[in-house]
PDB file with one MODEL, atoms N, CA, C and O in Angstrom:
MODEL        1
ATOM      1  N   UNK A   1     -10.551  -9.338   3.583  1.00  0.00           N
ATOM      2  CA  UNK A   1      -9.173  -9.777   3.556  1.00  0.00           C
ATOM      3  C   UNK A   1      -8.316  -8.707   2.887  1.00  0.00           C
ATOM      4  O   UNK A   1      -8.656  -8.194   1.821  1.00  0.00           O
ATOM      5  N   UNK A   2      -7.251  -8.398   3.504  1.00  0.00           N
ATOM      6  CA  UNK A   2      -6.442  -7.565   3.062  1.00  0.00           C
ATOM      7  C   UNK A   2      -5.443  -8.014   1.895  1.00  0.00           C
ATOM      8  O   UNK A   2      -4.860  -8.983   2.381  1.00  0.00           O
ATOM      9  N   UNK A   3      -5.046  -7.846   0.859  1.00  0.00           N
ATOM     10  CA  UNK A   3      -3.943  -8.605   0.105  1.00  0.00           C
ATOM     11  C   UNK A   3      -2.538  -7.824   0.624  1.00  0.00           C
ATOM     12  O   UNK A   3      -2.519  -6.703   1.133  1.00  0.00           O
ATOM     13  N   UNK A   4      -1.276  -8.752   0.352  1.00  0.00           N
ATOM     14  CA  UNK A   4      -0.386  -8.565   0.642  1.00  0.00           C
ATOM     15  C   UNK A   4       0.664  -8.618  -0.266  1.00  0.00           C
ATOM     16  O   UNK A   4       0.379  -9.334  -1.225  1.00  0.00           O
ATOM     17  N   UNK A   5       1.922  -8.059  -0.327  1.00  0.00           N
ATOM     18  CA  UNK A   5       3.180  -8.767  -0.957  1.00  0.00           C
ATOM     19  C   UNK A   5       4.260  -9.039   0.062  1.00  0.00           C
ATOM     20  O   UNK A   5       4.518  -8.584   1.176  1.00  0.00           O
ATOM     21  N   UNK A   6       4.711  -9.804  -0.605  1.00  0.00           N
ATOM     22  CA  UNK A   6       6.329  -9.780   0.366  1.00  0.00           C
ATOM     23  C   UNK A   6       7.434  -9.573  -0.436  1.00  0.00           C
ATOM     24  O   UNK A   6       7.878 -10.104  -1.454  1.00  0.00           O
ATOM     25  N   UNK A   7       7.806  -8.545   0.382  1.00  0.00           N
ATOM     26  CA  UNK A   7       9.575  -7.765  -0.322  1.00  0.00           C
ATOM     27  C   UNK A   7      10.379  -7.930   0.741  1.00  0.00           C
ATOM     28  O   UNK A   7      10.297  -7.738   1.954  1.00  0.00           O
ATOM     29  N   UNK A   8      11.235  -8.363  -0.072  1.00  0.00           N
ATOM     30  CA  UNK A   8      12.828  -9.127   1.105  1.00  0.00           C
ATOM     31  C   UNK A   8      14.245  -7.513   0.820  1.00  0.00           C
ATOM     32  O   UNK A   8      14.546  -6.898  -0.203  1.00  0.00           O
ATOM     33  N   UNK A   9      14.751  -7.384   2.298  1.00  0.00           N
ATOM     34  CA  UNK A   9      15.735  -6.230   2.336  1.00  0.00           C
ATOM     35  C   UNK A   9      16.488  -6.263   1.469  1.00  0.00           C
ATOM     36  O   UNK A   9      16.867  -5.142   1.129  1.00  0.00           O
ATOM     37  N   UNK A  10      17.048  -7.361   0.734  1.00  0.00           N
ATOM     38  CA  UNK A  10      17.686  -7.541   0.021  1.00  0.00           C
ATOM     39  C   UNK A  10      17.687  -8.375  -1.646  1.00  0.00           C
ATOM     40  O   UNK A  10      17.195  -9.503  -1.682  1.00  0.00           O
ATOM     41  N   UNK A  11      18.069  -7.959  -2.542  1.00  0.00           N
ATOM     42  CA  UNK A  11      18.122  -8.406  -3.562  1.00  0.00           C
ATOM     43  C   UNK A  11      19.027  -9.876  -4.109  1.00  0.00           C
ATOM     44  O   UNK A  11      18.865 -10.733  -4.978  1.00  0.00           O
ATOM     45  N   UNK A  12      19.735  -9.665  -3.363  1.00  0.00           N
ATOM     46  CA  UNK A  12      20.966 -10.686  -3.421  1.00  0.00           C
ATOM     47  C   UNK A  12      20.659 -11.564  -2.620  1.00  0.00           C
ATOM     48  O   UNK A  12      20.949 -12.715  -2.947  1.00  0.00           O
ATOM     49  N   UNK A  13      20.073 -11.371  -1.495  1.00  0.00           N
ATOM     50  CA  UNK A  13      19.473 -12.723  -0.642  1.00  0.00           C
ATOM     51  C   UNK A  13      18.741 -13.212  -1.039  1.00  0.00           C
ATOM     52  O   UNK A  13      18.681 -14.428  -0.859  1.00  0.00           O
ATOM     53  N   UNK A  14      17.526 -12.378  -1.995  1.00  0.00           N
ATOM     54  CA  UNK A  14      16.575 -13.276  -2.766  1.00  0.00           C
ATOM     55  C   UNK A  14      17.015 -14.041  -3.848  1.00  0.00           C
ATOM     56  O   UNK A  14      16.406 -15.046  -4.214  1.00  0.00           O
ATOM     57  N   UNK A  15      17.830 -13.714  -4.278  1.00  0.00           N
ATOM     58  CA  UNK A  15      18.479 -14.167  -5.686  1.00  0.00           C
ATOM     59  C   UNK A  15      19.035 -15.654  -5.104  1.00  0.00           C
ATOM     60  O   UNK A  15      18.550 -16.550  -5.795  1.00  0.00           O
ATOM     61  N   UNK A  16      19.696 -16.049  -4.297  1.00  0.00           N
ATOM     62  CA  UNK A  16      20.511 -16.521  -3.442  1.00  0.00           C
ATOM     63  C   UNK A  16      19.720 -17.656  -3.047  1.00  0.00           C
ATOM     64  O   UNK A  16      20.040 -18.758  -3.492  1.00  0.00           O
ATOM     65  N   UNK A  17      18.318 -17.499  -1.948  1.00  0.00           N
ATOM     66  CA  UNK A  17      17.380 -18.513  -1.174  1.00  0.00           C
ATOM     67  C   UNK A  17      15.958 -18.754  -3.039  1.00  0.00           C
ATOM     68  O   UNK A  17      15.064 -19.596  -3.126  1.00  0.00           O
ATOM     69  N   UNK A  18      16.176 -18.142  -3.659  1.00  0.00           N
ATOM     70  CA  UNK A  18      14.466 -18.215  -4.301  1.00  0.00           C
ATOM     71  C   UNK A  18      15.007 -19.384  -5.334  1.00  0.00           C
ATOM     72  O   UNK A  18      16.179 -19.512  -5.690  1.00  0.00           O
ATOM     73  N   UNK A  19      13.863 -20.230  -5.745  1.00  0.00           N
ATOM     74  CA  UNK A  19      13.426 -21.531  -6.387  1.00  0.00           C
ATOM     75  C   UNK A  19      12.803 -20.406  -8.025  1.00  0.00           C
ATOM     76  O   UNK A  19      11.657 -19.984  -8.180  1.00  0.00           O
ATOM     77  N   UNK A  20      13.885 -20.217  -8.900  1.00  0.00           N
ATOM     78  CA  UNK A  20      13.352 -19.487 -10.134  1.00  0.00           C
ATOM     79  C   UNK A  20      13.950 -20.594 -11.420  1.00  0.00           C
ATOM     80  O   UNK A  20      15.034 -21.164 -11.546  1.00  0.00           O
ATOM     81  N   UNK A  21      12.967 -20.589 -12.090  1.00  0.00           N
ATOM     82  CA  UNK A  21      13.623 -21.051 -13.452  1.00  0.00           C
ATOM     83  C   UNK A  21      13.821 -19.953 -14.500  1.00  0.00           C
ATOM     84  O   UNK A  21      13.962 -20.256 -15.685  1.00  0.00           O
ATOM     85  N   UNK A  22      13.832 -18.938 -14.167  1.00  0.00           N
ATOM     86  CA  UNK A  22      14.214 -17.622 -15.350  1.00  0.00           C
ATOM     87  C   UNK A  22      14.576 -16.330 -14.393  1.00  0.00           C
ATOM     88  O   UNK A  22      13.790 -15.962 -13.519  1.00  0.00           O
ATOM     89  N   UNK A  23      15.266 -15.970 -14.525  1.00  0.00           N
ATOM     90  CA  UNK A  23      14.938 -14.495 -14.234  1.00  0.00           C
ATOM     91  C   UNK A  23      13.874 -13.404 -14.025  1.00  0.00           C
ATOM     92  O   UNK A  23      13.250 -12.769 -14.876  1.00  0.00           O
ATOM     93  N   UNK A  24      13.825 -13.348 -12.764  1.00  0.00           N
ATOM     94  CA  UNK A  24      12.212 -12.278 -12.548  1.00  0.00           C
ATOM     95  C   UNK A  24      12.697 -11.008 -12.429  1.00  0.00           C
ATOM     96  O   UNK A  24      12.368 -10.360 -11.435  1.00  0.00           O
ATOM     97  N   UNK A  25      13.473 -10.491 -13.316  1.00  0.00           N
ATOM     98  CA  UNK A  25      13.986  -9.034 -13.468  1.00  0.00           C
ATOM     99  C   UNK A  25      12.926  -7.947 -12.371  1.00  0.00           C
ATOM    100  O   UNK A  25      13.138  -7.417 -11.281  1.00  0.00           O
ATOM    101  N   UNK A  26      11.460  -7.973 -13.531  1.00  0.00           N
ATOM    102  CA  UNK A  26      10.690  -6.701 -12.731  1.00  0.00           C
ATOM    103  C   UNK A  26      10.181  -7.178 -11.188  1.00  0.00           C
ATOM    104  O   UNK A  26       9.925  -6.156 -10.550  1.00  0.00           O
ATOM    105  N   UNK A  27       9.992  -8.174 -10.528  1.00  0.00           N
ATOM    106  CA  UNK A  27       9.960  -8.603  -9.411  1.00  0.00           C
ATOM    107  C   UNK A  27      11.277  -7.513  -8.712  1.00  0.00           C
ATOM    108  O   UNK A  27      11.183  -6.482  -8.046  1.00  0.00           O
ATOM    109  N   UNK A  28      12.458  -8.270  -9.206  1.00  0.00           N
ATOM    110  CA  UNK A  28      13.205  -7.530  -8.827  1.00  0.00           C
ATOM    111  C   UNK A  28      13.757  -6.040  -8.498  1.00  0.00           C
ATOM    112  O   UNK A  28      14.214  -5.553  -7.464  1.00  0.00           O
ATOM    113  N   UNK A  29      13.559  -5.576  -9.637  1.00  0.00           N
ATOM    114  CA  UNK A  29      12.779  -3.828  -9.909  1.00  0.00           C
ATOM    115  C   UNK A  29      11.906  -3.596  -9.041  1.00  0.00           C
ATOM    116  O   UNK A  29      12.219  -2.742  -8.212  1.00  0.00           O
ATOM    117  N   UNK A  30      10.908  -4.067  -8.944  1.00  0.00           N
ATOM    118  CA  UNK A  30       9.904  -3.536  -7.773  1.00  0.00           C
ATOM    119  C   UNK A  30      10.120  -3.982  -6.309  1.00  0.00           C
ATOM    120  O   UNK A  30       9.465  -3.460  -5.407  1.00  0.00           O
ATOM    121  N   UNK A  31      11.112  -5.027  -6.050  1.00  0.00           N
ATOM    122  CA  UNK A  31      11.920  -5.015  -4.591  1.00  0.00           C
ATOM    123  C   UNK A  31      12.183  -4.043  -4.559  1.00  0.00           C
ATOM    124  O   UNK A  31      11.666  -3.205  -3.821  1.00  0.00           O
ATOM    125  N   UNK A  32      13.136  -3.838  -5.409  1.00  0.00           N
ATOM    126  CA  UNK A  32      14.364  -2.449  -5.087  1.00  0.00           C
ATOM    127  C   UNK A  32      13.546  -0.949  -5.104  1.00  0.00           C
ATOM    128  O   UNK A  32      13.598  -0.128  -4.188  1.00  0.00           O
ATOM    129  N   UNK A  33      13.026  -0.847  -5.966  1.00  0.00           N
ATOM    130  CA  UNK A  33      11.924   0.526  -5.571  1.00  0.00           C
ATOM    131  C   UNK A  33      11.414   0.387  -3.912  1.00  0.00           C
ATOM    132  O   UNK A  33      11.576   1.268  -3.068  1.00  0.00           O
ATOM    133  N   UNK A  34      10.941  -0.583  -3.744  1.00  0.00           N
ATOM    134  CA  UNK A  34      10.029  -0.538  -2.171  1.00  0.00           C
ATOM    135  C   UNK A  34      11.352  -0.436  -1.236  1.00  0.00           C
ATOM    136  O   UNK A  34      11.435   0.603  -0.582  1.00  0.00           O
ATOM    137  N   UNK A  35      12.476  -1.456  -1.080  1.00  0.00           N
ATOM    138  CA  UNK A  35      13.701  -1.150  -0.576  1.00  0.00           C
ATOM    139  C   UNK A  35      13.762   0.567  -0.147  1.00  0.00           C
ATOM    140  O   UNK A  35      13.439   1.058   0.935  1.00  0.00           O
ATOM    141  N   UNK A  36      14.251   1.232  -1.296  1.00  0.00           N
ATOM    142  CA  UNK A  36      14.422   2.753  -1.434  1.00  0.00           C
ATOM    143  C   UNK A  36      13.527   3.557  -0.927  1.00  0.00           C
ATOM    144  O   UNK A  36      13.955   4.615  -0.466  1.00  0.00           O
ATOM    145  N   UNK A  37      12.212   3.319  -0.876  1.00  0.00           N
ATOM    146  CA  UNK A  37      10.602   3.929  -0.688  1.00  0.00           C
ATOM    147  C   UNK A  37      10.996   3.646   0.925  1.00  0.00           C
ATOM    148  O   UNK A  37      10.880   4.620   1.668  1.00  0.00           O
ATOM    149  N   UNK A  38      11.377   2.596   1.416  1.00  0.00           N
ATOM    150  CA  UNK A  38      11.436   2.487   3.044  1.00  0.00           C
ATOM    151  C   UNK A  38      12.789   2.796   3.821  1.00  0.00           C
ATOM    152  O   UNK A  38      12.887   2.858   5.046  1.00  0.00           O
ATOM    153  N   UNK A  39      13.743   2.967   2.966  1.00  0.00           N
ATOM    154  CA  UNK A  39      14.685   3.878   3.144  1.00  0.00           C
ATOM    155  C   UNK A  39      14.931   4.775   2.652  1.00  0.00           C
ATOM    156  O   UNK A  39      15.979   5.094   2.091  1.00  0.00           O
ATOM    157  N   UNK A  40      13.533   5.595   2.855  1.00  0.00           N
ATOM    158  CA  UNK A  40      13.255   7.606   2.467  1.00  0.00           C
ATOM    159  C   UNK A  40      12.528   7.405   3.994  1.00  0.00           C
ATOM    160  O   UNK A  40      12.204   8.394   4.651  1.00  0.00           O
ATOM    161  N   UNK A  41      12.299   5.980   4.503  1.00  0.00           N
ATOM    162  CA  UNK A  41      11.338   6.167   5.163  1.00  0.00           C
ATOM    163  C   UNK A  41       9.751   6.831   4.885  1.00  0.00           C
ATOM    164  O   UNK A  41       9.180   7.634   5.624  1.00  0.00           O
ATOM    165  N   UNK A  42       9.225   6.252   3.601  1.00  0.00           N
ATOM    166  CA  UNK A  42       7.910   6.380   3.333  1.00  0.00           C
ATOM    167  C   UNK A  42       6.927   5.111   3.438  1.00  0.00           C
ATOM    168  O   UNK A  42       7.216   3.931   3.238  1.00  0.00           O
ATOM    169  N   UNK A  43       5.731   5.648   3.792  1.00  0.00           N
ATOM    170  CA  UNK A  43       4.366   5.235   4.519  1.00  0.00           C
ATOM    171  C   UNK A  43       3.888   4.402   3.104  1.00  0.00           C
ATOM    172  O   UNK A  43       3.115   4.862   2.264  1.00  0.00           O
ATOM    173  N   UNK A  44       4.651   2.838   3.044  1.00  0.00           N
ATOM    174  CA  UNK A  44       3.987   2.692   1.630  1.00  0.00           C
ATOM    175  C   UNK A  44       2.812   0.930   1.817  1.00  0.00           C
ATOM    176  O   UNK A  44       2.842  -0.122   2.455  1.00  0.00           O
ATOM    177  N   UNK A  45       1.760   1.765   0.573  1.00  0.00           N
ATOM    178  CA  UNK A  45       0.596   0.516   0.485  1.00  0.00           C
ATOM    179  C   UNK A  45       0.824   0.196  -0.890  1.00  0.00           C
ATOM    180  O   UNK A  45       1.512   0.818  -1.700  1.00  0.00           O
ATOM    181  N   UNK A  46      -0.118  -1.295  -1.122  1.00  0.00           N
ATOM    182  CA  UNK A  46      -0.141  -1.743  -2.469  1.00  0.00           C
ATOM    183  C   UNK A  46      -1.702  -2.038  -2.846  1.00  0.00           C
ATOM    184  O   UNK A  46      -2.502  -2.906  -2.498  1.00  0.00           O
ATOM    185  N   UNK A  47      -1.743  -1.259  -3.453  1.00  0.00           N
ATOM    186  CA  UNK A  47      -3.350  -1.359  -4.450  1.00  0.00           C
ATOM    187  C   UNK A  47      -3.926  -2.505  -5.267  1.00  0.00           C
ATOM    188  O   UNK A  47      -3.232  -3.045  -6.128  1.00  0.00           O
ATOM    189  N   UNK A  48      -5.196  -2.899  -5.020  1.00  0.00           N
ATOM    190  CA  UNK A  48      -5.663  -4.260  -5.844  1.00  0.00           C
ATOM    191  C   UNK A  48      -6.983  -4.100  -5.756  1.00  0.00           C
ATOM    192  O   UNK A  48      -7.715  -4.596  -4.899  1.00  0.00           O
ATOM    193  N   UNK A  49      -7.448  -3.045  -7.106  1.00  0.00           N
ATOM    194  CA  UNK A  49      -9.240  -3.825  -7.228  1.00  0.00           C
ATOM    195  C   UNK A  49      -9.406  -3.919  -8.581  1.00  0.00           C
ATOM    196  O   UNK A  49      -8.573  -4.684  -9.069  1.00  0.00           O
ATOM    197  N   UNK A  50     -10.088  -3.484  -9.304  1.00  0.00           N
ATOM    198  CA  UNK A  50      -9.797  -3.817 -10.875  1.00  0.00           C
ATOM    199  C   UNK A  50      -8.861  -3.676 -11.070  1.00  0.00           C
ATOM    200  O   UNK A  50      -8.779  -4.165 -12.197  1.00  0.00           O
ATOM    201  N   UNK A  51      -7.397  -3.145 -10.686  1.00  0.00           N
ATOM    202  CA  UNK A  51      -6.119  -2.586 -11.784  1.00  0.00           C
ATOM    203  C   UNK A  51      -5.401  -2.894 -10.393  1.00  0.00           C
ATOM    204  O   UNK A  51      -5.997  -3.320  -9.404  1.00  0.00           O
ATOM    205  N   UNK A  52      -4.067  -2.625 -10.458  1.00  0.00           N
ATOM    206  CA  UNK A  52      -3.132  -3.009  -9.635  1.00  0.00           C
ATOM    207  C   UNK A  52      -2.245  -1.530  -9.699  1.00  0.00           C
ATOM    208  O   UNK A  52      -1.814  -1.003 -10.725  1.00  0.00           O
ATOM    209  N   UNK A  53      -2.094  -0.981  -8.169  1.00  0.00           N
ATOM    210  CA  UNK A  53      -1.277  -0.097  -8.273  1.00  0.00           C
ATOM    211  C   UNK A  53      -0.072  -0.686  -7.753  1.00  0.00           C
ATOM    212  O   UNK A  53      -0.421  -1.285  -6.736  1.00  0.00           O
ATOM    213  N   UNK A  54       1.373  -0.852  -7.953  1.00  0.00           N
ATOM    214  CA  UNK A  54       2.302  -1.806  -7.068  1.00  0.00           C
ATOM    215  C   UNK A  54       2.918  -0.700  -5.907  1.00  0.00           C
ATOM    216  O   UNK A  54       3.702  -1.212  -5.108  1.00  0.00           O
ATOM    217  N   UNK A  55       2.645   0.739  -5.738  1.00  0.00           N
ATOM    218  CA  UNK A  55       2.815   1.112  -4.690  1.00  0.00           C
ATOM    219  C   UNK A  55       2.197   2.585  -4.375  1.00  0.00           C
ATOM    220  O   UNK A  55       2.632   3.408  -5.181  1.00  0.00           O
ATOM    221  N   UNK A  56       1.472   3.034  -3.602  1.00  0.00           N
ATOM    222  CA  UNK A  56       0.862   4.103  -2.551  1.00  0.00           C
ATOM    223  C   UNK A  56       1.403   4.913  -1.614  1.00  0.00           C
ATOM    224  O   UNK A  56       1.116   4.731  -0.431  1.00  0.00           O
ATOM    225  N   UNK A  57       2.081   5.708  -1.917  1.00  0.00           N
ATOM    226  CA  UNK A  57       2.966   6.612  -0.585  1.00  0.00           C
ATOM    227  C   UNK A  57       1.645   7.068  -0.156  1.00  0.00           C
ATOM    228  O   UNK A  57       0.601   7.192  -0.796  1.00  0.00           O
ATOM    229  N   UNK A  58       1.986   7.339   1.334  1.00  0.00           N
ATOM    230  CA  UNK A  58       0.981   8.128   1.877  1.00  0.00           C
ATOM    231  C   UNK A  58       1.438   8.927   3.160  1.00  0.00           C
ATOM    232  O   UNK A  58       2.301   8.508   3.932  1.00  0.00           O
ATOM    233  N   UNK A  59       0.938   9.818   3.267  1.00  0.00           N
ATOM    234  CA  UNK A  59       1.857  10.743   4.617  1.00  0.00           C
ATOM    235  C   UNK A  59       0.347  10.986   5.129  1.00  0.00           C
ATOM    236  O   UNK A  59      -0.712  11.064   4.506  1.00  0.00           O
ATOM    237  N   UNK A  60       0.651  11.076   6.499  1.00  0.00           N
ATOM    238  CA  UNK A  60      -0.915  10.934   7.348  1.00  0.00           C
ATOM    239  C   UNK A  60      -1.768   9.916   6.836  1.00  0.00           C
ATOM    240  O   UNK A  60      -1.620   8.707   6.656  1.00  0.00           O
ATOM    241  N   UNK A  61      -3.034  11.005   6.579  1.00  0.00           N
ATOM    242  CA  UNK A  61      -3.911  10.041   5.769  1.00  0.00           C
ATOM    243  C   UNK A  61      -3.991  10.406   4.362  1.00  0.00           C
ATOM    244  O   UNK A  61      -4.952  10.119   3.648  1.00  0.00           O
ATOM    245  N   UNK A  62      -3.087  10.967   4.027  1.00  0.00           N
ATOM    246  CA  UNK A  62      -2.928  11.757   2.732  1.00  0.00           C
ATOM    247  C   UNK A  62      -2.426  10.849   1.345  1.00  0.00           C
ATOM    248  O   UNK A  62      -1.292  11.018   0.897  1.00  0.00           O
ATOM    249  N   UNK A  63      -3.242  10.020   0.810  1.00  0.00           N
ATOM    250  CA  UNK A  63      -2.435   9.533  -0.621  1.00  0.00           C
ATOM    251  C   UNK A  63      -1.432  10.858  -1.477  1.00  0.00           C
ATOM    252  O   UNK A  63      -1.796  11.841  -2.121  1.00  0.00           O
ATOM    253  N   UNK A  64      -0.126  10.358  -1.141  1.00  0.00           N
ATOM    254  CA  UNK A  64       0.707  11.315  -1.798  1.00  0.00           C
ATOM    255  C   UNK A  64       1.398  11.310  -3.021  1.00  0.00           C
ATOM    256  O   UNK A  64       2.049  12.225  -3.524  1.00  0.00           O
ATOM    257  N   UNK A  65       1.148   9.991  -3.512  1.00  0.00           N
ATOM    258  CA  UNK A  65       1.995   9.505  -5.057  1.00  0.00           C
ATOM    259  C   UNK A  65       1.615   7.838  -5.288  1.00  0.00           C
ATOM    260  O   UNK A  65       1.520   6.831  -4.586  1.00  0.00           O
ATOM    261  N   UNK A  66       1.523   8.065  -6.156  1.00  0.00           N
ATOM    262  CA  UNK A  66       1.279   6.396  -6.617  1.00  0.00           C
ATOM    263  C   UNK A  66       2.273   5.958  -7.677  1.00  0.00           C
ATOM    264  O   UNK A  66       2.141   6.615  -8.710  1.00  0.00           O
ATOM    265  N   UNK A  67       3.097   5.167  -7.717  1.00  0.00           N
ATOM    266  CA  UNK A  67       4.610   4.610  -8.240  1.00  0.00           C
ATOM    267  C   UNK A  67       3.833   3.116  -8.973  1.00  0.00           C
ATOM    268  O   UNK A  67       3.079   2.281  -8.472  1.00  0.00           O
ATOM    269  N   UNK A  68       4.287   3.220 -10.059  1.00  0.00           N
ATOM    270  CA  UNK A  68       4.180   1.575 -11.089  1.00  0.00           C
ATOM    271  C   UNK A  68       5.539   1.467 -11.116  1.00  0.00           C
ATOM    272  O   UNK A  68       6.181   2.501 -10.934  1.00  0.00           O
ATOM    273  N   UNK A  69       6.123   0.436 -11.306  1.00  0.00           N
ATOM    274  CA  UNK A  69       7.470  -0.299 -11.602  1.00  0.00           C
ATOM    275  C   UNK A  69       7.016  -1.538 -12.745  1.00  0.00           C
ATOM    276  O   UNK A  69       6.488  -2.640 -12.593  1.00  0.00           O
ATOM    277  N   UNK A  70       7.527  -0.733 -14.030  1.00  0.00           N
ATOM    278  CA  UNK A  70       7.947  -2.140 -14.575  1.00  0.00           C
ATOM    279  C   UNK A  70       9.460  -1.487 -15.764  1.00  0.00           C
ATOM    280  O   UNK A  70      10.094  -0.465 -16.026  1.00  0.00           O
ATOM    281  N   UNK A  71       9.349  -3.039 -16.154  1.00  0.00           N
ATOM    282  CA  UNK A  71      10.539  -3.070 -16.876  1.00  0.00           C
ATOM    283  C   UNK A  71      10.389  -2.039 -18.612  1.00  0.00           C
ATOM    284  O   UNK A  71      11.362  -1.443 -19.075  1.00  0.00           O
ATOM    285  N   UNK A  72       9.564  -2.046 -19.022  1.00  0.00           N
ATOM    286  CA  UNK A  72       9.217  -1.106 -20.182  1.00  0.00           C
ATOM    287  C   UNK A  72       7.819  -1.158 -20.685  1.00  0.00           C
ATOM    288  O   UNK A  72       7.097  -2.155 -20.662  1.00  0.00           O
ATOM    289  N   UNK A  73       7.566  -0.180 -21.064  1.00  0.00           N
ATOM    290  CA  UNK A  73       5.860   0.162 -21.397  1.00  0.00           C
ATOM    291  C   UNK A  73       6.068   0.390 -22.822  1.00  0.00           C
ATOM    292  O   UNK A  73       5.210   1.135 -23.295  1.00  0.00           O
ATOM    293  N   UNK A  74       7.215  -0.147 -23.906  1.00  0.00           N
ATOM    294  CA  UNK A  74       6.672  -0.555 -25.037  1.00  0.00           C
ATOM    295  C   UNK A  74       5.693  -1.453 -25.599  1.00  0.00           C
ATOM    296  O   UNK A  74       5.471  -1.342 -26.805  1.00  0.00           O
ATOM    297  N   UNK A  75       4.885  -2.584 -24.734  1.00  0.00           N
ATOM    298  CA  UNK A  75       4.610  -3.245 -25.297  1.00  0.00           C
ATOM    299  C   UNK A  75       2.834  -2.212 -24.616  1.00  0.00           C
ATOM    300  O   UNK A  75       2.569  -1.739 -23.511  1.00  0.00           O
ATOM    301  N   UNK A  76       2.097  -2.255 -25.819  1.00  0.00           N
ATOM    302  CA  UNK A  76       0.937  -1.063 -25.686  1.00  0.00           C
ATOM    303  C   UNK A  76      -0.246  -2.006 -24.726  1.00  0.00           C
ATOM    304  O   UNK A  76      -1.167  -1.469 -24.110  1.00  0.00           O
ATOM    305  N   UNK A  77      -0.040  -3.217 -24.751  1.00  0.00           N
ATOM    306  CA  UNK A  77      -0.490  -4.081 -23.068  1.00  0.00           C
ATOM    307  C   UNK A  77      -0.442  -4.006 -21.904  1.00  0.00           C
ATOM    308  O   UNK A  77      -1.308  -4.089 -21.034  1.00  0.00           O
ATOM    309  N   UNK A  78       0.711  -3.827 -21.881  1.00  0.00           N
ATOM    310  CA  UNK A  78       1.523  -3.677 -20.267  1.00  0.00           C
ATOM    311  C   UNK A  78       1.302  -1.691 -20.101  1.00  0.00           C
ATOM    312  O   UNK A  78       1.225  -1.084 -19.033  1.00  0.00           O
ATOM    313  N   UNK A  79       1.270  -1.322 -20.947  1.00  0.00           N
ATOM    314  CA  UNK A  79       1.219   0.690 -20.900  1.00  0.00           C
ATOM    315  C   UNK A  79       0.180   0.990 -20.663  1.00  0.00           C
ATOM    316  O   UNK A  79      -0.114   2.054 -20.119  1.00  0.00           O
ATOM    317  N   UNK A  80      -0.824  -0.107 -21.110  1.00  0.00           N
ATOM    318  CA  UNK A  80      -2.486   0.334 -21.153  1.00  0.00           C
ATOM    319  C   UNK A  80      -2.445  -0.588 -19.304  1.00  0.00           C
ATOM    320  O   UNK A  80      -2.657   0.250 -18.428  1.00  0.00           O
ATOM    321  N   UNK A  81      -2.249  -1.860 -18.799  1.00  0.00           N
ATOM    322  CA  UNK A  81      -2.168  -1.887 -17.300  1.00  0.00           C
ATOM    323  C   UNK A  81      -1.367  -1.572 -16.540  1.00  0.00           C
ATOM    324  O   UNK A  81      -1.641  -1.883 -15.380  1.00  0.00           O
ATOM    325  N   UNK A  82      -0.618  -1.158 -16.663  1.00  0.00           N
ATOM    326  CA  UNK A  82       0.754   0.093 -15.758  1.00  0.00           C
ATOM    327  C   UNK A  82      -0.028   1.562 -15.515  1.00  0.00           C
ATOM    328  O   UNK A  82      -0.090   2.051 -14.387  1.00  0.00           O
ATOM    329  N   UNK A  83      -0.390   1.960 -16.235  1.00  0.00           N
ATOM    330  CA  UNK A  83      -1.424   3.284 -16.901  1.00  0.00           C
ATOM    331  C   UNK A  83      -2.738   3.451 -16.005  1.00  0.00           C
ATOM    332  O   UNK A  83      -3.066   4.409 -15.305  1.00  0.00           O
ATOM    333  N   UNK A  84      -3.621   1.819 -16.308  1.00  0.00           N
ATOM    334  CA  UNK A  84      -5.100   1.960 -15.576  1.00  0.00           C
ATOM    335  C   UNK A  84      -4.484   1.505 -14.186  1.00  0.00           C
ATOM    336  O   UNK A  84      -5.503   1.792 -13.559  1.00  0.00           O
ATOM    337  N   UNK A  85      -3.528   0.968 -13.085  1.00  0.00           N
ATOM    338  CA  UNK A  85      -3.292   0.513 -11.972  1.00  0.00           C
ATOM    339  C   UNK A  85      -3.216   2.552 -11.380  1.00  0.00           C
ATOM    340  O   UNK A  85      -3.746   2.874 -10.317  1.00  0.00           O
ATOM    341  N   UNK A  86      -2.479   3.647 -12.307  1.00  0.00           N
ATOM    342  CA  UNK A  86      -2.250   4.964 -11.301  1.00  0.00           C
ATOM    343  C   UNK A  86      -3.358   5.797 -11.502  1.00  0.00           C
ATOM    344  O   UNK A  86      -3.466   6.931 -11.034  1.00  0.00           O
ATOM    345  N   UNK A  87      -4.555   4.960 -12.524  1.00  0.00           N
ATOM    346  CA  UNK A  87      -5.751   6.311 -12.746  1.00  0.00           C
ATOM    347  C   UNK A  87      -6.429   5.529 -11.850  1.00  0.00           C
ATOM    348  O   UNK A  87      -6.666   6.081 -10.775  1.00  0.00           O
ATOM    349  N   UNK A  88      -6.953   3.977 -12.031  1.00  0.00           N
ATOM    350  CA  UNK A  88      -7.970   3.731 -11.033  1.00  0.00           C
ATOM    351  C   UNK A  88      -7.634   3.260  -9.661  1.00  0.00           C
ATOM    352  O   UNK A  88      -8.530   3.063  -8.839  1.00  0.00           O
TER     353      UNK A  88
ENDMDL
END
């Protein structure tokens, strides 16, 4: 089975149709990165086996960059899995 996400063209439409009781800021952040990533027109995947990469450019068959999105890597939790999602 392949895993998936779903990212909507727009930010404001999600904001608009989605069922939230708080604010999902980095959700949001990482729409808008993939948004931009597909209007460069880049070849993008999302990584999931021990660590989570949230995005994979790739040109051909060539892994060309691997992108984390979050909201801040002060907290030394989130730096240490933001960190292991672009090494492993």
């Amino acid at each position: 089975m392949h895993l998936k996400k779903i990212y909507v063209i727009d930010n404001g439409l999600a904001n608009s149709i989605s069922f939230k009781f708080s604010q999902n800021e980095g959700r949001l952040l990482e729409n808008l990165v993939f948004i931009e990533l597909k209007r460069r027109d880049k070849e993008v995947y999302y990584h999931k086996g021990k660590y989570e990469c949230d995005f994979i450019i790739k040109k051909n068959l060539k892994i060309t960059s691997a992108i984390q999105v979050t909201l801040s890597i002060k907290n030394s939790k989130t730096r240490e899995r933001e960190l292991n999602g672009l090494i492993y």
